[in-house]
C-alpha angles and dihedrals in degrees: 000000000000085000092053095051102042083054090054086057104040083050085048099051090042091050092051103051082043089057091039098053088044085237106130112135126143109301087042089049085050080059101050098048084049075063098051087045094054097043092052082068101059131079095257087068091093088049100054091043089050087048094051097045090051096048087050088049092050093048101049077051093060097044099050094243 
């Protein structure tokens, strides 16, 4: 687990220098979805997919969908 988590870490500040220096081309998209991979792996995963349904959910809402 530590490994996982130091590698999450490692994908997320990558990914955020990468977005930052608008920068993000295809081996930094590979990175990112290294991110997204390892995420998916963790315990917050139920929680961002819970966000994300319920922000769908708002905005179909908003826009009358």
């Amino acid at each position: 687990m530590a490994l996982s988590v130091s590698a999450l870490v490692l994908f997320a500040i990558l990914c955020i220098i990468f977005i930052r220096n608008k920068q993000l081309k295809i081996p930094h998209a590979i990175v990112a979805a290294l991110f997204g991979f390892m995420l998916h792996e963790t315990t917050m995963a139920t929680s961002i997919n819970s966000l994300l349904a319920n922000l769908a959910h708002s905005i179909s809402s908003i826009t009358g969908g």
